[in-house]
C-alpha positions in Angstrom: -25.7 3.7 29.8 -26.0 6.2 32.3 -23.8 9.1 32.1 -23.1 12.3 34.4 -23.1 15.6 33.0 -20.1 17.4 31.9 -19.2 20.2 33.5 -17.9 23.2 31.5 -15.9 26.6 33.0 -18.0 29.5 31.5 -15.5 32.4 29.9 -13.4 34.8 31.8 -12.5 36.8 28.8 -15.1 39.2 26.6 -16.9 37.7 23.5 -15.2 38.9 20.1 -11.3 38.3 21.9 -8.9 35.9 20.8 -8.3 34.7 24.7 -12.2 34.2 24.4 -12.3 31.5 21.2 -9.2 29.8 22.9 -10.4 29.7 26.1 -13.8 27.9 24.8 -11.6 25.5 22.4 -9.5 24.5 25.4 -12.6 23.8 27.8 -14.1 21.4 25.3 -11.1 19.6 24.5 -11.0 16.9 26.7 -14.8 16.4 26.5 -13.9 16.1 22.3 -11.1 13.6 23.2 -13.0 12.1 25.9 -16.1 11.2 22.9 -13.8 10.0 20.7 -12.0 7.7 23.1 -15.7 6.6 24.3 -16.2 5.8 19.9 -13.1 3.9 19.6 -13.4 1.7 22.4 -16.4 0.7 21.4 -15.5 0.1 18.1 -15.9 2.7 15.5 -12.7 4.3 14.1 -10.9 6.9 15.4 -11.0 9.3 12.5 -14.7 8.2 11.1 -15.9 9.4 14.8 -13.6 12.4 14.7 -15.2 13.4 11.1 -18.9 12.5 12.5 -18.2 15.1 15.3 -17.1 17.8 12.7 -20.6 16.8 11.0 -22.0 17.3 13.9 -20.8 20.6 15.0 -21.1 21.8 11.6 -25.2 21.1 11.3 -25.7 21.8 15.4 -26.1 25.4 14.8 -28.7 25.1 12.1 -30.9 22.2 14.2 -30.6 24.8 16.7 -32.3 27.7 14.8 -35.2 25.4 13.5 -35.7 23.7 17.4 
């Protein structure tokens, strides 16, 4: 299945200020709900693909140091 790239808003606030984290949480919020509507329609459970995201996210920044 082809899919098209999401598209995220870059930060308008400095790195290391609350407005920054929340700005970054709200951006990828509907992209989060958006995966785990994609999960459930095609069958896994909701909270099973919620928890494999939370893996996910968890491990990304260590794959990402030994890429």
């Amino acid at each position: 299945m082809l899919m098209r790239e999401p598209t995220i808003e870059g930060p308008t606030s400095p790195k290391g200020r609350p407005a920054y984290d929340r700005e970054c949480r709200e951006v990828l919020r509907p992209h989060l709900e958006a995966l785990i509507e994609l999960a459930t329609k095609a069958g896994w459970d909701c909270t099973t693909a919620a928890y494999m995201l939370m893996y996910l996210a968890a491990t990304a920044p260590k794959q990402a140091a030994t890429a």
